[in-house]
C-alpha positions as CSV (number, residue, x, y, z in Angstrom):
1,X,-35.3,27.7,-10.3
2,X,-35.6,27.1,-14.2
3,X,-34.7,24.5,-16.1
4,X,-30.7,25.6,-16.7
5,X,-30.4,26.4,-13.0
6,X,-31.8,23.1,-12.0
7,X,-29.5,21.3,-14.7
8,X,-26.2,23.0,-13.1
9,X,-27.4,22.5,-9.9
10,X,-27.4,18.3,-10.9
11,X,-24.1,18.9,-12.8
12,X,-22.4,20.5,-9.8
13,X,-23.7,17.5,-7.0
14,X,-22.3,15.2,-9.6
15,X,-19.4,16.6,-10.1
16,X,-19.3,16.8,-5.8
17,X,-20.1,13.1,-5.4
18,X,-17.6,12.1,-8.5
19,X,-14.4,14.2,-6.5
20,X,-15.4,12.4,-3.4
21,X,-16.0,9.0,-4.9
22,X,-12.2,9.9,-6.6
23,X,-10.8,10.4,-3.3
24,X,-12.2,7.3,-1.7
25,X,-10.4,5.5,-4.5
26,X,-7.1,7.2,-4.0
27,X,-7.6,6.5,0.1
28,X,-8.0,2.9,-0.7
29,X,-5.4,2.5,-3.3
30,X,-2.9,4.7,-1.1
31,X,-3.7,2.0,2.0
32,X,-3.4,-0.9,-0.4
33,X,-0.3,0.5,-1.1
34,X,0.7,0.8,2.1
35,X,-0.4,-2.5,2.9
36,X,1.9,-4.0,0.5
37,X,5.1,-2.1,1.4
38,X,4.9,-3.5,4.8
39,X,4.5,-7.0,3.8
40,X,7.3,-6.8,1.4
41,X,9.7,-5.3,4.4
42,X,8.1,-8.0,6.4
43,X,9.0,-10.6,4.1
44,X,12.5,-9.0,3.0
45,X,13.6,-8.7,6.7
46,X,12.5,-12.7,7.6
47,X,14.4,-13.6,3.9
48,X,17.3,-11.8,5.6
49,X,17.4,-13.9,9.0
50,X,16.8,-16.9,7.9
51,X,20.6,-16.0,5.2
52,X,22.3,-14.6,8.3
53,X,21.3,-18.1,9.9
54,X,22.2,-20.1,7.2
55,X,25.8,-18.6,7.2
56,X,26.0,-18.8,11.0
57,X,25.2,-22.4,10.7
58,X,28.1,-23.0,7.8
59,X,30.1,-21.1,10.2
60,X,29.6,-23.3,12.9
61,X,30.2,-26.1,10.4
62,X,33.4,-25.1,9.2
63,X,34.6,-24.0,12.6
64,X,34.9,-19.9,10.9
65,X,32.4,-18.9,14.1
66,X,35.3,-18.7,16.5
């Protein structure tokens, strides 16, 4: 191999490693992503039951429950 074959050879592993270094990055952001959806949900839906027991409870206070 000369020199410009041995130089293209380097530039096209690079380029190889740089895509899969890329797509590591997306993988991680995409589950970091994920990751954060689900504790938002998470925390949404216990925000949501502990309102739905708070008007139960004035409900039950008020004597609108029955």
């Amino acid at each position: 191999m000369d020199n410009s074959q041995s130089a293209s050879y380097r530039a096209g592993e690079a380029k190889g490693q740089a895509q899969e270094k890329g797509s590591q990055l997306m993988d991680k952001a995409s589950s970091a992503a994920q990751s954060a959806k689900e504790s938002v949900q998470e925390a949404g839906q216990q925000l949501q039951a502990k309102a739905q027991g708070a008007v139960d409870a004035v409900k039950d206070a008020t004597g609108l429950n029955k």
